[in-house]
C-alpha positions as CSV (number, residue, x, y, z in Angstrom):
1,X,0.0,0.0,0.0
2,X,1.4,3.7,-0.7
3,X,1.3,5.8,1.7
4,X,2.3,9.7,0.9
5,X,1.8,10.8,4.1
6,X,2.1,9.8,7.7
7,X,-1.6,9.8,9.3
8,X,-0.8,12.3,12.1
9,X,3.1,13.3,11.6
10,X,3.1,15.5,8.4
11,X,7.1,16.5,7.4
12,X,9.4,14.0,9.8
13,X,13.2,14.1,9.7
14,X,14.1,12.2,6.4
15,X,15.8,9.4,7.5
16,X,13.1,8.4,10.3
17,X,10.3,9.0,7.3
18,X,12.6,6.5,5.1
19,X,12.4,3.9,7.6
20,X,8.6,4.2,9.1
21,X,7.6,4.2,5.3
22,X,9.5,1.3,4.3
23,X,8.9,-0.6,7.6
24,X,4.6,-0.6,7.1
25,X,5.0,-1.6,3.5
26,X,6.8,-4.6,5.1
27,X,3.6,-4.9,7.8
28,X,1.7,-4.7,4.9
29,X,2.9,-7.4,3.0
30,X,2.8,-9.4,6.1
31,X,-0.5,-8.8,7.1
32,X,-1.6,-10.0,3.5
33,X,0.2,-13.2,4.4
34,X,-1.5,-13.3,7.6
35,X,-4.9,-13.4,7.1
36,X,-4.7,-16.2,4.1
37,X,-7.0,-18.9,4.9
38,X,-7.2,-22.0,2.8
39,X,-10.5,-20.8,0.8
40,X,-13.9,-20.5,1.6
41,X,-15.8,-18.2,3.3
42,X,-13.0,-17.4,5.0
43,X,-10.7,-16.8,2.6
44,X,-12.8,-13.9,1.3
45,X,-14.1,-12.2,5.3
46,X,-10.6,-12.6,7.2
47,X,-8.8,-9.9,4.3
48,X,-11.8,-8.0,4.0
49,X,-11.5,-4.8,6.1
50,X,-7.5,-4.6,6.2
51,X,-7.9,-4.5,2.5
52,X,-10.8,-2.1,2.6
53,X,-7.8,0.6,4.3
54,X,-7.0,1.8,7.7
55,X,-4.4,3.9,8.4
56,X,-2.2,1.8,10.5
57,X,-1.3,4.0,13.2
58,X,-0.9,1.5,15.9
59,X,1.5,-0.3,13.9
60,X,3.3,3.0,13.2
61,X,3.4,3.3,17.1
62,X,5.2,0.1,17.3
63,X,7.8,1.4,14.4
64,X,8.1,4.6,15.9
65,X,8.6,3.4,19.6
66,X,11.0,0.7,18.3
67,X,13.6,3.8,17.8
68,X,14.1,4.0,21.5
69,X,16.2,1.2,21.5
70,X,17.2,-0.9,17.9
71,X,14.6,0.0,15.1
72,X,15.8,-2.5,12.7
73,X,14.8,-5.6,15.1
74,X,13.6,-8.0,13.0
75,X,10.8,-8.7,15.3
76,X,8.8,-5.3,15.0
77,X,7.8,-6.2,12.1
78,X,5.5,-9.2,13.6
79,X,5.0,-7.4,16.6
80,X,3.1,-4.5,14.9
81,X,1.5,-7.2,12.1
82,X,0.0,-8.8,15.8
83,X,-1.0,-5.3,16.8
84,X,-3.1,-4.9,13.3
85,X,-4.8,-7.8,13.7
86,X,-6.2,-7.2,17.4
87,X,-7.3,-3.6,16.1
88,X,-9.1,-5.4,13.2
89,X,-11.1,-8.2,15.1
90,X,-12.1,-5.7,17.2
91,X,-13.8,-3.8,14.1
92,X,-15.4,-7.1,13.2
93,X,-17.0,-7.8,16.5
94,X,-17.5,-3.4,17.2
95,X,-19.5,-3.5,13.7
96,X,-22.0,-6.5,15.0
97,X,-22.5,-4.4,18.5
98,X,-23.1,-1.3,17.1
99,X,-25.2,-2.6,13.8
100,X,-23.1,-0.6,11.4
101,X,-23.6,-0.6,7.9
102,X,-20.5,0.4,6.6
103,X,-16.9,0.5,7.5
104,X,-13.4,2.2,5.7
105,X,-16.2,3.2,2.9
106,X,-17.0,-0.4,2.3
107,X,-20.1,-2.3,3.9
108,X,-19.4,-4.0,7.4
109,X,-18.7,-7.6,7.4
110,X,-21.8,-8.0,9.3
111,X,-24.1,-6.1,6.7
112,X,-22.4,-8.1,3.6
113,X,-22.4,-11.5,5.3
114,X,-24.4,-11.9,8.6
115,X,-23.4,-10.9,12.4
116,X,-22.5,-14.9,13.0
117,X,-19.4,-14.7,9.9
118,X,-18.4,-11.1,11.1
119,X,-18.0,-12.8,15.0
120,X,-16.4,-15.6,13.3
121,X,-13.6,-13.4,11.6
122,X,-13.1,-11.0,14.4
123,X,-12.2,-14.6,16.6
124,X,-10.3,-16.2,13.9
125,X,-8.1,-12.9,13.5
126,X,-7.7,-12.6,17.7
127,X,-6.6,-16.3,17.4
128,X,-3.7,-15.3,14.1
129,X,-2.4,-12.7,16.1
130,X,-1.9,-15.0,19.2
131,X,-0.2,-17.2,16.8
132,X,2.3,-14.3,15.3
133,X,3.0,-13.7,19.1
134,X,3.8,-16.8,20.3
135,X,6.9,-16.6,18.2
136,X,8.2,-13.4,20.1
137,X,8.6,-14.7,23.6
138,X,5.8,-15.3,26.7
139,X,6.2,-11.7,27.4
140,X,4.9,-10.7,24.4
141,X,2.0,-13.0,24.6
142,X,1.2,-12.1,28.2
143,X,0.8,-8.7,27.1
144,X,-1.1,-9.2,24.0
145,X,-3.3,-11.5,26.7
146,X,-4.3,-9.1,29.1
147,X,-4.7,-6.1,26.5
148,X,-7.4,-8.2,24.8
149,X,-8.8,-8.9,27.9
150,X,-9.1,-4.9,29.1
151,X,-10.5,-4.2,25.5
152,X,-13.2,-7.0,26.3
153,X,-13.7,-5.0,29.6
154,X,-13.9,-1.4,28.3
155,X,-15.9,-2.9,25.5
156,X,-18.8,-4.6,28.2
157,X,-18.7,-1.4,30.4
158,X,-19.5,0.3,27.2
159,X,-22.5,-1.6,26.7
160,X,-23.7,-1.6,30.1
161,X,-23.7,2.3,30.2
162,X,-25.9,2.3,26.9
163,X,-28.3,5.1,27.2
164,X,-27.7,5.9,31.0
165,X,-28.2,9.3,31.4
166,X,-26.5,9.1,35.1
167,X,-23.1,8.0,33.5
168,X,-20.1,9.8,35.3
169,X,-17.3,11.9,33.2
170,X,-15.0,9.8,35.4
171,X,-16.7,6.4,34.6
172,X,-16.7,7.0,30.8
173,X,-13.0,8.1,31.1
174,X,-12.4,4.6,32.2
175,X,-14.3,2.7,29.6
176,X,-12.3,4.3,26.8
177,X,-8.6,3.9,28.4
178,X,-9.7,0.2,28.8
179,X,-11.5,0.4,25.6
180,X,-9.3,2.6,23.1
181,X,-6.1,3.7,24.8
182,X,-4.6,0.1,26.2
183,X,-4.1,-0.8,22.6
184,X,-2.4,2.1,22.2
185,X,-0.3,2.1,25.1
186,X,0.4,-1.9,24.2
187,X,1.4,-0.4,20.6
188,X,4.0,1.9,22.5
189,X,5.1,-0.6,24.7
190,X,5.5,-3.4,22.2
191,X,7.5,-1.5,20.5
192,X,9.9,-0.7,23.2
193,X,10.1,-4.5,24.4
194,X,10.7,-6.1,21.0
195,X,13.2,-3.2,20.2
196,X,15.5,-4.1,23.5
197,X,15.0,-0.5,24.8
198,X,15.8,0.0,28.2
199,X,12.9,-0.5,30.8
200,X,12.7,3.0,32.0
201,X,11.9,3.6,28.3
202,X,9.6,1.1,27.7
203,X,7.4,2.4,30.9
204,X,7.6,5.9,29.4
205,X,6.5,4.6,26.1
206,X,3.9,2.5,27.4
207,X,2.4,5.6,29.7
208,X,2.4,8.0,26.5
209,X,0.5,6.0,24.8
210,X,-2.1,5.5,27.4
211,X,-2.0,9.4,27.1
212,X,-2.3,9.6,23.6
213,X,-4.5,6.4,23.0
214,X,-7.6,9.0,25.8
215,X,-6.7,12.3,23.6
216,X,-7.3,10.3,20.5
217,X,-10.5,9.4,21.7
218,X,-11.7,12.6,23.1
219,X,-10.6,14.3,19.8
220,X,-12.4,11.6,18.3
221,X,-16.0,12.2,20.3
222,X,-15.9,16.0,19.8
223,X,-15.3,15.6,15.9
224,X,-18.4,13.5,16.4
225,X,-20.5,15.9,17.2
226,X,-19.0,19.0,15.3
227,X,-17.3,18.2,12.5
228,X,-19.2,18.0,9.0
229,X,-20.7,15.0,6.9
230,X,-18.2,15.1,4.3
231,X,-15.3,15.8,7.3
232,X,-16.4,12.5,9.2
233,X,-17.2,10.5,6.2
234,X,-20.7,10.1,8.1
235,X,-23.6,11.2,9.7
236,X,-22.3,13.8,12.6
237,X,-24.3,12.3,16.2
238,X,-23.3,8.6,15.6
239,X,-22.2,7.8,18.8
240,X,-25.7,9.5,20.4
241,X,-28.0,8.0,17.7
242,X,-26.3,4.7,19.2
243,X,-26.6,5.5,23.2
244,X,-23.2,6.3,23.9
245,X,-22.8,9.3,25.6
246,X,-19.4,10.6,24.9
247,X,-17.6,13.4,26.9
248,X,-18.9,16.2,25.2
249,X,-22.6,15.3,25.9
250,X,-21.9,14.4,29.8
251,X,-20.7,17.9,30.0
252,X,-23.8,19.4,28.7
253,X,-25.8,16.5,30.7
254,X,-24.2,18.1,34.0
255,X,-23.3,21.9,33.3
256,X,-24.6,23.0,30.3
257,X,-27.2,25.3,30.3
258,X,-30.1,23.0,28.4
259,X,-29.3,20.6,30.9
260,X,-33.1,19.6,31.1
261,X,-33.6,19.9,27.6
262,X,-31.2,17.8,27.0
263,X,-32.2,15.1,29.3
264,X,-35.7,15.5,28.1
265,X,-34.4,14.8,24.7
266,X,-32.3,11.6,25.5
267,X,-34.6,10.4,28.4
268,X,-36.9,8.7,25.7
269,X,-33.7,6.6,24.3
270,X,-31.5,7.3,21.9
271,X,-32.3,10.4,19.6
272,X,-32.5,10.8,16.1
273,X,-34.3,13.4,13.2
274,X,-35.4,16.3,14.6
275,X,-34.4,14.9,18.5
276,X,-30.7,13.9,17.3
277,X,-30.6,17.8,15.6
278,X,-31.8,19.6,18.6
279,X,-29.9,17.8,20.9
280,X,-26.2,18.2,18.8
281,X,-27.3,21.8,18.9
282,X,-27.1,22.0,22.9
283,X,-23.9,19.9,22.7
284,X,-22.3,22.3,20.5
285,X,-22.9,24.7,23.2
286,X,-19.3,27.1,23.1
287,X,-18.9,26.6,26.4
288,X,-19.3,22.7,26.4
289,X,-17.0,22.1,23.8
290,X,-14.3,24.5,25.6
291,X,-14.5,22.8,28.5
292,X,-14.2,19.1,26.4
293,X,-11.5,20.3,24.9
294,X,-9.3,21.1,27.9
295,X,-9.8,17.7,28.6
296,X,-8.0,16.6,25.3
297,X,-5.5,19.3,26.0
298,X,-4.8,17.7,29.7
299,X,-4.4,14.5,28.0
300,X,-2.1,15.7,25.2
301,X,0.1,17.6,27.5
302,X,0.8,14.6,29.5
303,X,1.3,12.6,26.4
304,X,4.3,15.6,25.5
305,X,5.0,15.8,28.9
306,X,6.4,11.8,28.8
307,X,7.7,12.2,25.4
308,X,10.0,15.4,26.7
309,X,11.6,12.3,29.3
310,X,12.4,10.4,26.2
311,X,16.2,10.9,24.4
312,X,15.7,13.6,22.1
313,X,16.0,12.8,18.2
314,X,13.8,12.4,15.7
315,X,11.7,10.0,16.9
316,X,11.0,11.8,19.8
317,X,9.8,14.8,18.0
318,X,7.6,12.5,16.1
319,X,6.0,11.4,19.2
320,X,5.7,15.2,20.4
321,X,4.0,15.8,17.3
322,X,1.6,13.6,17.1
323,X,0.1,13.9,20.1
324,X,-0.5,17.8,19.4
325,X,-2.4,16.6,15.8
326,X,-4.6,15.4,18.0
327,X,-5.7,18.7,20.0
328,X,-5.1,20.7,16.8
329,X,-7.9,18.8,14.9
330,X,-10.5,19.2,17.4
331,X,-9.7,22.7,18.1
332,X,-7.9,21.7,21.4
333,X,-4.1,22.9,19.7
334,X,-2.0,25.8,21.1
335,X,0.5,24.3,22.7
C-alpha cells in the first residue's frame, strides 16, 4: 500500500520517514500473508476490512517506539502485524455491536455477510495474532493477553452504560482507556520491548501512549458531534443515535445550560431526526466544547510531557507531534 503521508506526523526528519515508510510496507505485506486462509468463506471475510484501508497507526506506534532502542529488530515487524490484527477483530465484532452498515467506505462484514461470519472473523483474526505472538517470547504473549482482555472490559462497560443518562465523566474516562487507549499504550510498549530498549523507556512509552490512546479518543468524540458530513465520512451524532454518551454530551448533561432539555431529549432513548438535531445543537454549546477540549489538551500535554523524558532525536519529536495533531484537529491545539 502507498502511503504519501504519515496519518498524524506530516514533514518528519528524512531518515526516520525513510524507515517508518519502508517498515509498514513490510507490515503490509505481512499482514496479506497473515490473514490467508485455505478458501472458503474465510478466505474472502478474514482480508476484507484490512484490504478495505485503515491507516495503520498502531502499527506505526510500534515502528516509531521501536527507535528507542534498535529499530531494525527484526521482530517489529510481527509485533506490529500482531498489533493490526487485534485492532481489526475488534472492528469485526464493534460493527455486529453497534449494527453498522458500513466501515473504511466499504459495507461492514456484518451487513455483507451476517453478524455470525463477522463474529467468526473478528475470533479467527484474535486467534492469528496470538499465533504471530507466540513466536516473540511469553512476554509478548502475556501482554497481548491481558490487552485483549481490558479491550473486552472497556468494550462490556460500554455496553452496560448504553443510554444511561446518570453515566459519570469519570466512569466514561475509564471505559475508553480500557476500551481505546490500552491498545495504544500496548502499541507503544510493544514496541519498546521487541526493540531491547531500556525498561525505564519502555514504561515511558507504554504511559504515553495511554496518554495519547484517551486524547485520540476525546478528539475523536468532539469531531463526532462537530465536525461535518463530508469531514467525518458520516452522519455527525453517531455515537448519540447509538446511546453512547461521549464526553462532550456528559458535560452538557451536567453543566450546560439546556441541561433539562437535553435530558428530556435523551430520556426517551437514543435520539435521532429532529431529537438527534436539537440535541447536537445544545452539545455544541461554546462553552461545552471548551470545557471538552481542555480535557483533550490535559491529556495531550501529559502525552508531551512523557515524550520530553524520552532521548531527544527524531523520533521523539515524532511522538511530540503527534500527540499535538490530536488537540489541533478538534480545536484543542495551542501548545
Amino acid at each position: 500500500m502507498s502511503r504519501r503521508q504519515i496519518p498524524g506526523l506530516g514533514p518528519l526528519d528524512p531518515a526516520l520517514e525513510a524507515d517508518v515508510r519502508a517498515r509498514l510496507e513490510e507490515v503490509e505485506e505481512a499482514l496479506r500473508k497473515a490473514v490467508v486462509a485455505d478458501g472458503g468463506l474465510l478466505g474472502q471475510t478474514a482480508p476484507y476490512l484490512l484490504e478495505a484501508g485503515g491507516k495503520r497507526f498502531r502499527p506505526m506506534l510500534v515502528l516509531l517506539a521501536g527507535h528507542f532502542g534498535d529499530p531494525a529488530d527484526p521482530r517489529l515487524i510481527p509485533g506490529a502485524v500482531a498489533i493490526e490484527l487485534v485492532h481489526a477483530a475488534t472492528l469485526y465484532h464493534d460493527d455486529v455491536i453497534d449494527e453498522a452498515d458500513s466501515r473504511h467506505g466499504v459495507p461492514s462484514a456484518n451487513a455483507r455477510w451476517s453478524n455470525t461470519v463477522a463474529i467468526l472473523t473478528g475470533d479467527y483474526l484474535f486467534a492469528r495474532a496470538s499465533e504471530i505472538s507466540s513466536d516473540l517470547g511469553p512476554d509478548v504473549i502475556a501482554l497481548l493477553a491481558r490487552t485483549i482482555a481490558t479491550l473486552c472490559d472497556g468494550q462490556i462497560r460500554e455496553v452496560e452504560a448504553s443510554g444511561d443518562l446518570g453515566h459519570t465523566v469519570e466512569a466514561y474516562l475509564e471505559i475508553i482507556r480500557r476500551k481505546t487507549a490500552a491498545l495504544i499504550a500496548t502499541s507503544c510498549r510493544l514496541g519498546g520491548m521487541l526493540s531491547d530498549a531500556p525498561p525505564e523507556r519502555i514504561a515511558l512509552l507504554e504511559a504515553y501512549g495511554d496518554a495519547l490512546g484517551t486524547a485520540f479518543q476525546l478528539s475523536d468524540d468532539i469531531m463526532d458531534v462537530t465536525a461535518s458530513a463530508e469531514e467525518l465520512g458520516k452522519e455527525p451524532g453517531v455515537d448519540m443515535r447509538e446511546g453512547v454518551y461521549t464526553l462532550p454530551v456528559l458535560l452538557a448533561l451536567r453543566e450546560g445550560p439546556d441541561a433539562a432539555e437535553l435530558a428530556a431529549l435523551l430520556g426517551d432513548g437514543p435520539p435521532s431526526d429532529e431529537r438527534l438535531a436539537r440535541a447536537l445543537e445544545i452539545v455544541r454549546d461554546p462553552e461545552i466544547l471548551g470545557r471538552a477540549r481542555a480535557v483533550v489538551r490535559a491529556e495531550v500535554d501529559r502525552a508531551r510531557g512523557l515524550a520530553h523524558r524520552l532521548p531527544d532525536g527524531p523520533a521523539r519529536a515524532a511522538l511530540l507531534q503527534l500527540a499535538e495533531f490530536l488537540a489541533v484537529r478538534c480545536g484543542a491545539g495551542g501548545a
